[in-house]
TORMI-920314 format. One line per field, with one value per residue: residue in three letters; y, x, z of N, C-alpha, C in turn; residue number from 1. Coordinates in nm, 2 decimals. Layout:
// TORMI-920314
type	c(ALA,...);
n.py	c(Y,...);
n.px	c(X,...);
n.pz	c(Z,...);
ca.py	c(Y,...);
ca.px	c(X,...);
ca.pz	c(Z,...);
c.py	c(Y,...);
c.px	c(X,...);
c.pz	c(Z,...);
seq	c(NUM,...);
// end
This chain:
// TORMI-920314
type	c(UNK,UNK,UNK,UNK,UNK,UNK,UNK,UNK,UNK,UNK,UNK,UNK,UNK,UNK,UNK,UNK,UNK,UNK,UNK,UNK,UNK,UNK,UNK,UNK,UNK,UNK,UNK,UNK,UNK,UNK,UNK,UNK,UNK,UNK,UNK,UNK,UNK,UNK,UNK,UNK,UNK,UNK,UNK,UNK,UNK,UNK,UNK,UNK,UNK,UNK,UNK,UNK,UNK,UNK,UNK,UNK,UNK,UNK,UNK,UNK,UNK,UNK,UNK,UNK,UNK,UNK,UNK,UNK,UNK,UNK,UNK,UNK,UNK,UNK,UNK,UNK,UNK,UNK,UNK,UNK,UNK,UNK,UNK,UNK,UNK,UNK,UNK,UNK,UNK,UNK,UNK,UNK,UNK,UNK,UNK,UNK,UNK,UNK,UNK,UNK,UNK,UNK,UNK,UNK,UNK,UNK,UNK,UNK,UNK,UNK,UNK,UNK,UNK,UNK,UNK,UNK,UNK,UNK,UNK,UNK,UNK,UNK,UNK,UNK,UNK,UNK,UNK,UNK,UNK,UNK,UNK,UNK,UNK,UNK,UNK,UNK,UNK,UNK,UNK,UNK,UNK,UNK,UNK,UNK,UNK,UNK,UNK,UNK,UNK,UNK,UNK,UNK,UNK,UNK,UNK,UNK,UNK,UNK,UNK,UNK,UNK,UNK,UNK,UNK,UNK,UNK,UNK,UNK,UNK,UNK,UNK);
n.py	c(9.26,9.42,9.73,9.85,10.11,10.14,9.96,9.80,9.88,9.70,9.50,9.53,9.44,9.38,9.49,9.55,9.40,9.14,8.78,8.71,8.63,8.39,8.39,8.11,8.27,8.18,7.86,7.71,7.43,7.25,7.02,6.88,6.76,6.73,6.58,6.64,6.64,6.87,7.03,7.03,7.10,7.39,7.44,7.41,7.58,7.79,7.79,7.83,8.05,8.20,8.11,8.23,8.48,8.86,9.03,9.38,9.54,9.74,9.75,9.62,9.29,9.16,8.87,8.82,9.01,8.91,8.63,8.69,8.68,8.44,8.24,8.04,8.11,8.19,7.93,7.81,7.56,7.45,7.38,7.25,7.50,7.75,7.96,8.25,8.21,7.97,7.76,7.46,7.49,7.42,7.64,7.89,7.80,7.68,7.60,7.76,7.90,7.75,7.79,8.07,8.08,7.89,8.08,8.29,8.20,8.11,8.39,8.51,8.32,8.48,8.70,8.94,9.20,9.22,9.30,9.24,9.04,8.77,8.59,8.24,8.13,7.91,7.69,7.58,7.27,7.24,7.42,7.55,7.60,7.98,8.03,8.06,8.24,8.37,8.43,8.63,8.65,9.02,9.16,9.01,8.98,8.83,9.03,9.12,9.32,9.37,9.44,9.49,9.54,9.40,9.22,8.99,8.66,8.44,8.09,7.85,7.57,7.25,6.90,6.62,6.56,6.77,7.11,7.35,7.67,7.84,8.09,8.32,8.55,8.80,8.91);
n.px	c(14.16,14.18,14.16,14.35,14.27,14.00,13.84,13.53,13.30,13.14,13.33,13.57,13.69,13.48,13.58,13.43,13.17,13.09,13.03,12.73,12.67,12.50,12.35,12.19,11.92,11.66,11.49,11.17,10.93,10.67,10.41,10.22,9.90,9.63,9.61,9.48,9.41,9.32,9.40,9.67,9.80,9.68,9.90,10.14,10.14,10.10,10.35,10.54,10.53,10.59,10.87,11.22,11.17,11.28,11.31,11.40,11.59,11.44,11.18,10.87,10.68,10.42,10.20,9.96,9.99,10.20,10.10,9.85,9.54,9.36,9.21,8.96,9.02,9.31,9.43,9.38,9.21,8.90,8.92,8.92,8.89,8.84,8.56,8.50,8.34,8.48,8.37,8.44,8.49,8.43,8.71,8.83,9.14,9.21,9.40,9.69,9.66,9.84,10.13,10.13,10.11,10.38,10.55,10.53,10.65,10.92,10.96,10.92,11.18,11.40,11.38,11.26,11.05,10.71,10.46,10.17,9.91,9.73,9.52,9.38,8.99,9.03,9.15,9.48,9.69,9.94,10.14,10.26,10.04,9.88,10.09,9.99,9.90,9.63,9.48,9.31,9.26,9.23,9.16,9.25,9.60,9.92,10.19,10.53,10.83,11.14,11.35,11.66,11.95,12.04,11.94,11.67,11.61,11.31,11.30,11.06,10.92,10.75,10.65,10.45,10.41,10.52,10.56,10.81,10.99,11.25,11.45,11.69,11.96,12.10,12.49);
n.pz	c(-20.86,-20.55,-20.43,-20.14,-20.05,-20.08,-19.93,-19.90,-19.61,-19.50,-19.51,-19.30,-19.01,-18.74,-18.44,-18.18,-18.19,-17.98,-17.97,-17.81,-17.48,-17.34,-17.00,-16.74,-16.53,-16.43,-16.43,-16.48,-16.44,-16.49,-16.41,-16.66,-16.59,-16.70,-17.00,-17.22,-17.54,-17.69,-17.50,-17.49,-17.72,-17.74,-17.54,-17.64,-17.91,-17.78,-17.68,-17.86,-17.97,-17.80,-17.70,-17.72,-17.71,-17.64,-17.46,-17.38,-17.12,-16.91,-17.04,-17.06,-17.02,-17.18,-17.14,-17.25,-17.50,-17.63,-17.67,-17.81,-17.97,-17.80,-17.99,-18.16,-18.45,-18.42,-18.38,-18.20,-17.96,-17.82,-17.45,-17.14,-16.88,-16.65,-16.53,-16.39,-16.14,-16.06,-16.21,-16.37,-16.74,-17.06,-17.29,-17.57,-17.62,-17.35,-17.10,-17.13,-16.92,-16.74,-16.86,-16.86,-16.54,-16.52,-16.62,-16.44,-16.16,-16.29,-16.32,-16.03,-15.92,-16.03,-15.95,-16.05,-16.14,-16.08,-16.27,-16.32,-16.18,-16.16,-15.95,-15.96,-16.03,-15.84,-15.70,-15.86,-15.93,-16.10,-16.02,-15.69,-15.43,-15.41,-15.60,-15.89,-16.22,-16.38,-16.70,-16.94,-17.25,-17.31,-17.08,-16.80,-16.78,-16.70,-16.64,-16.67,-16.57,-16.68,-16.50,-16.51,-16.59,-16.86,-17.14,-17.14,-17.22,-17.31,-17.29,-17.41,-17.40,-17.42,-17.37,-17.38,-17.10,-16.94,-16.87,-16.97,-16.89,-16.93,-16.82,-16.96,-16.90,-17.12,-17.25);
ca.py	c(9.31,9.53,9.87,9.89,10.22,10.13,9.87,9.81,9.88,9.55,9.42,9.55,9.35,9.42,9.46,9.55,9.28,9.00,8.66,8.72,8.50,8.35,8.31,8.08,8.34,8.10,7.79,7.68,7.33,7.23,6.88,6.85,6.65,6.73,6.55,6.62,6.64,7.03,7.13,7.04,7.15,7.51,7.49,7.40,7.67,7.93,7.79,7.85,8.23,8.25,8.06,8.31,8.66,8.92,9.15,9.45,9.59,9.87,9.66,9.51,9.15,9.09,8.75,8.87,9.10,8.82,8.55,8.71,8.66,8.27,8.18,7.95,8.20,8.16,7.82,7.80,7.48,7.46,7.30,7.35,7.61,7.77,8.06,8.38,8.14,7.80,7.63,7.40,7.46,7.46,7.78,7.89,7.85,7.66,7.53,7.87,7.98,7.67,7.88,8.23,8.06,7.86,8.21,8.38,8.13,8.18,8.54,8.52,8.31,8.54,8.82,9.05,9.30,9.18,9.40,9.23,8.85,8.75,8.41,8.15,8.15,7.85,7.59,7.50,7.17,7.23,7.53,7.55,7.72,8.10,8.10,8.09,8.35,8.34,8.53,8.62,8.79,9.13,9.17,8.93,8.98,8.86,9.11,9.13,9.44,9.36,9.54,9.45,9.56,9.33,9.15,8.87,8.60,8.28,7.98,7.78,7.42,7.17,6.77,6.59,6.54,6.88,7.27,7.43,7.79,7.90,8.27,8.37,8.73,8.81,9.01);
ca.px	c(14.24,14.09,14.31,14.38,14.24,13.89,13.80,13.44,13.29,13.11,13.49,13.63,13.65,13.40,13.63,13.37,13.11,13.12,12.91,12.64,12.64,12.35,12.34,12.03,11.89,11.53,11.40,11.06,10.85,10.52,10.38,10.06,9.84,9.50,9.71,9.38,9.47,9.33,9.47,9.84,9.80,9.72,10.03,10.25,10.10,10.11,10.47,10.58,10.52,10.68,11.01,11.25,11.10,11.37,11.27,11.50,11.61,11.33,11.09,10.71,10.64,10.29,10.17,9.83,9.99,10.29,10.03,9.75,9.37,9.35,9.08,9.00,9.11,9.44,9.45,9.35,9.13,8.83,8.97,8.92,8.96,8.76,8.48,8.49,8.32,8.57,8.33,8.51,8.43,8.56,8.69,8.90,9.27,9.22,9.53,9.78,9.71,9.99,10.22,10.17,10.17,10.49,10.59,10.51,10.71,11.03,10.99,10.95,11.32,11.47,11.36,11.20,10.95,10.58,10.32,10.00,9.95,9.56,9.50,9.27,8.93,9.02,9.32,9.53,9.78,10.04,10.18,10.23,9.91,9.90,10.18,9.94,9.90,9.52,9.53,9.18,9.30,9.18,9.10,9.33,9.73,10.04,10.32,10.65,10.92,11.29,11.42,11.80,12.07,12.05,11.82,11.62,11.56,11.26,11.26,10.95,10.91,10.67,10.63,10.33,10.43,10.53,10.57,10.96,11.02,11.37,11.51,11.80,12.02,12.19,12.50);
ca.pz	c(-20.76,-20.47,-20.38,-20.01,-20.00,-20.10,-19.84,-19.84,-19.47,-19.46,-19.50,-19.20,-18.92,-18.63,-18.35,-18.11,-18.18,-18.00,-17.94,-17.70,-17.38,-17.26,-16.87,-16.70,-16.41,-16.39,-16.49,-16.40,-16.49,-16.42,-16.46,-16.74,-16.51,-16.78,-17.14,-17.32,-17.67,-17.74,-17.39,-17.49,-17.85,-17.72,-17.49,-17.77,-18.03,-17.75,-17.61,-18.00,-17.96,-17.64,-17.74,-17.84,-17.69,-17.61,-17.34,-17.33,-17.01,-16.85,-17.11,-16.96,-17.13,-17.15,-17.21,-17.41,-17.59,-17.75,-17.75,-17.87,-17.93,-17.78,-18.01,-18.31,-18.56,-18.43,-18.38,-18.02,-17.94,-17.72,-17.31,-17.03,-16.79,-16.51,-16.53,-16.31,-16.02,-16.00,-16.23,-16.52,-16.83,-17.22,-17.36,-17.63,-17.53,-17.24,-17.09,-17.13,-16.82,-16.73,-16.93,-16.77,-16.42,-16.51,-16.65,-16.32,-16.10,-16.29,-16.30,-15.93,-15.93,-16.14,-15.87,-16.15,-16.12,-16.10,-16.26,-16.33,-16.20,-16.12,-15.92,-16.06,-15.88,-15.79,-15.67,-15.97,-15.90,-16.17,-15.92,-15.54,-15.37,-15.43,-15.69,-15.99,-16.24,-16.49,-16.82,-16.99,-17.32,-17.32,-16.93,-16.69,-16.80,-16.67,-16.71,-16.54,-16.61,-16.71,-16.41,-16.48,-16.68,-16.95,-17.20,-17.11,-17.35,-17.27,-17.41,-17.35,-17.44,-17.36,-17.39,-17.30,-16.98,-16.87,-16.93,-16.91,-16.91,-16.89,-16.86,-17.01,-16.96,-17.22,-17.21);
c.py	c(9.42,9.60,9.86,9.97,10.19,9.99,9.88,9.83,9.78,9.47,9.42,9.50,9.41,9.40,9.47,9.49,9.18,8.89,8.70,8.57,8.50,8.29,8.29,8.15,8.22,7.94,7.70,7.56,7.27,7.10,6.91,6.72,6.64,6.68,6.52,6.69,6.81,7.10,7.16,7.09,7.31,7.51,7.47,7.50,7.80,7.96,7.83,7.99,8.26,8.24,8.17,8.47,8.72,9.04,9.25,9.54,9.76,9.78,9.56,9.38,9.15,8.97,8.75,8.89,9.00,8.74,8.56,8.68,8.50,8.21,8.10,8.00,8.19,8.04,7.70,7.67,7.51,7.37,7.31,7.37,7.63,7.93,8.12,8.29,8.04,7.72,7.56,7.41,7.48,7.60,7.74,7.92,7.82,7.57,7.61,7.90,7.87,7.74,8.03,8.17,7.96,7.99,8.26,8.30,8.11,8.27,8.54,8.46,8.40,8.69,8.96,9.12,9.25,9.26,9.40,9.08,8.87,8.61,8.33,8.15,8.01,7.76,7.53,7.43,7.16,7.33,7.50,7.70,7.89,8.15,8.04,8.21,8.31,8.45,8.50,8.75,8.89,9.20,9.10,8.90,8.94,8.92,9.12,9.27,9.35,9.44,9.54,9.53,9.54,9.26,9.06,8.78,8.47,8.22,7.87,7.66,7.31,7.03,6.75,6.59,6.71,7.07,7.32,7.58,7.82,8.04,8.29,8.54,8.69,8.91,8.97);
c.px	c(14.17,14.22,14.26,14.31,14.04,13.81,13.64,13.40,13.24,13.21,13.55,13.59,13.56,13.47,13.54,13.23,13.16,12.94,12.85,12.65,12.56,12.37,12.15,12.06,11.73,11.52,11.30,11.02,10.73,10.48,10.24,9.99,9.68,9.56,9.58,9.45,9.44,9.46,9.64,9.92,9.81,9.83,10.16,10.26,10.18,10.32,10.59,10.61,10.55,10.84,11.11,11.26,11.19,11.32,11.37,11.45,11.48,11.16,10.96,10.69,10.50,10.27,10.08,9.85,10.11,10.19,9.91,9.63,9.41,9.24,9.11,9.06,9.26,9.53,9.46,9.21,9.03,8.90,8.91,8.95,8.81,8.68,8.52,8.42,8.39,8.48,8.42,8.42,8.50,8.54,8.81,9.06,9.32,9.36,9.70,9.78,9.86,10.11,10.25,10.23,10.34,10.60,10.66,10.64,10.86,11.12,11.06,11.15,11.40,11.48,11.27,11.04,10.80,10.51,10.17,10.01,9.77,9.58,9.39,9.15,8.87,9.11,9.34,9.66,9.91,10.13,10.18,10.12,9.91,10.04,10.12,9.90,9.78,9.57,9.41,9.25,9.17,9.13,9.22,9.49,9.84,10.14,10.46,10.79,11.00,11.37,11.58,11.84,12.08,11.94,11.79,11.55,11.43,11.27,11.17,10.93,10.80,10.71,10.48,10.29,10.48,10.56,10.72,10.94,11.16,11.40,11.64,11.85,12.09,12.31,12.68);
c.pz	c(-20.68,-20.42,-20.25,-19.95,-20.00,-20.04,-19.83,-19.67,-19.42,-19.45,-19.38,-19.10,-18.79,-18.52,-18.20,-18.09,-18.12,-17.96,-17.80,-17.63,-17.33,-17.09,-16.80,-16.56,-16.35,-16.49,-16.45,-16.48,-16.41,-16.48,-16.54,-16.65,-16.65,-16.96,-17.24,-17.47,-17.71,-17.63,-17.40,-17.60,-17.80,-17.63,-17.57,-17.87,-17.91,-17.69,-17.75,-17.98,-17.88,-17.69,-17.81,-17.81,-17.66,-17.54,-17.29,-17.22,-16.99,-16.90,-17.03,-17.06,-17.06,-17.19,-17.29,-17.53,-17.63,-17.75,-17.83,-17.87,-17.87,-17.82,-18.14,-18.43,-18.56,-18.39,-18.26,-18.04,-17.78,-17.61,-17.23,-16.95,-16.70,-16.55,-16.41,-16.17,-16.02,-16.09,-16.34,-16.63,-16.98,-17.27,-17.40,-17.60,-17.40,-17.24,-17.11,-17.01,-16.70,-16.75,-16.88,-16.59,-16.42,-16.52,-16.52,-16.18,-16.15,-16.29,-16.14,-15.84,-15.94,-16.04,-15.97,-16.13,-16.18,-16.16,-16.29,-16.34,-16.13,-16.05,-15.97,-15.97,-15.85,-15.79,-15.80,-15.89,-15.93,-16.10,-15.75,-15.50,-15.36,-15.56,-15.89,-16.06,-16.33,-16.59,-16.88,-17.10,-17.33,-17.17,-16.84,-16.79,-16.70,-16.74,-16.60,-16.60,-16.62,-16.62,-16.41,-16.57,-16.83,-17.03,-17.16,-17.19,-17.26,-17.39,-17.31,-17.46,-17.37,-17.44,-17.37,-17.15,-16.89,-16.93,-16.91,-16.98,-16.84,-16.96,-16.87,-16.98,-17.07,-17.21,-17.33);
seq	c(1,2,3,4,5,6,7,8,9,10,11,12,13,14,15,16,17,18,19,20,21,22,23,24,25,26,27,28,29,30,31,32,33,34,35,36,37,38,39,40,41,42,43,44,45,46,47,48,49,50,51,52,53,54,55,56,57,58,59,60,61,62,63,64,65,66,67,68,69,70,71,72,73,74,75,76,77,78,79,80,81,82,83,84,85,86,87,88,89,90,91,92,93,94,95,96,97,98,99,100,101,102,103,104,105,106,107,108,109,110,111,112,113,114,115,116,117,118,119,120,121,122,123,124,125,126,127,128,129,130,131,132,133,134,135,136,137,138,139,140,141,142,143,144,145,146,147,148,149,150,151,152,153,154,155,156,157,158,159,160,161,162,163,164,165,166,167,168,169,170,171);
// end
């Protein structure tokens, strides 16, 4: 028998909790035109560590700094990507910068505060012209602030066929 008086406080109902509602402010997709087997693997590993992120309000998201080193250690495959002049070539992790620029393009939706986007040095397809963002961990970051009110959740998904990034408030 439990006395009245001695209510645990985990007992008592949480009148001021409630269920968070998720509303979609962006969602961006970009076609995989390159479905080379490393290149879709790192957009899957890195779209894993994306999925999920909660970016509270005032809060900068870097994309380096959640996905981390982009190398074989962490499970990153050689692709490729483009050198400092436009040339192609394989490097570790190639095929994220898909991911920051789908990133960047629902930010831009979403209206949210840019703070470090780089262009590729040279025409990527999966984007309309000038709305690509590169990412060279440890040097070339996209970041974008949380300029709102409210948290901002992504969830990033891929197929073979294409990349989705959708942004969530939360409130």
């Amino acid at each position: 028998e439990k006395d009245d008086l001695n209510i645990d406080e985990n007992e008592k109902p949480k009148e001021e909790e409630k269920t968070p509602v998720e509303t979609d402010i962006a969602t961006y997709t970009t076609t995989i035109y390159d479905k080379d087997e490393n290149r879709v693997s790192n957009i899957t590993l890195a779209n894993s560590k994306l999925n999920g992120v909660v970016i509270n309000p005032g809060e900068t998201f870097s994309f380096n700094n959640t996905i981390g080193p982009m190398n074989e250690e962490q499970g990153f495959k050689k692709a490729l990507g483009f050198d400092a002049n436009g040339k192609k070539i394989q490097i570790s992790g190639g095929g994220l910068c898909q991911i920051s620029s789908t990133i960047y393009n629902a930010v831009l939706i979403a209206n949210l505060e840019v703070v470090e986007r780089h262009p590729h040095s040279r025409r990527v397809y999966y984007v309309p012209k000038d709305k690509d963002a590169t990412i060279v961990y440890g040097s070339l970051d996209f970041k974008f602030k949380n300029n709102t009110d409210k948290k901002i959740k992504i969830y990033a998904s891929n197929d073979n066929a294409s990349v989705v990034i959708r942004l969530v408030s939360i409130s």
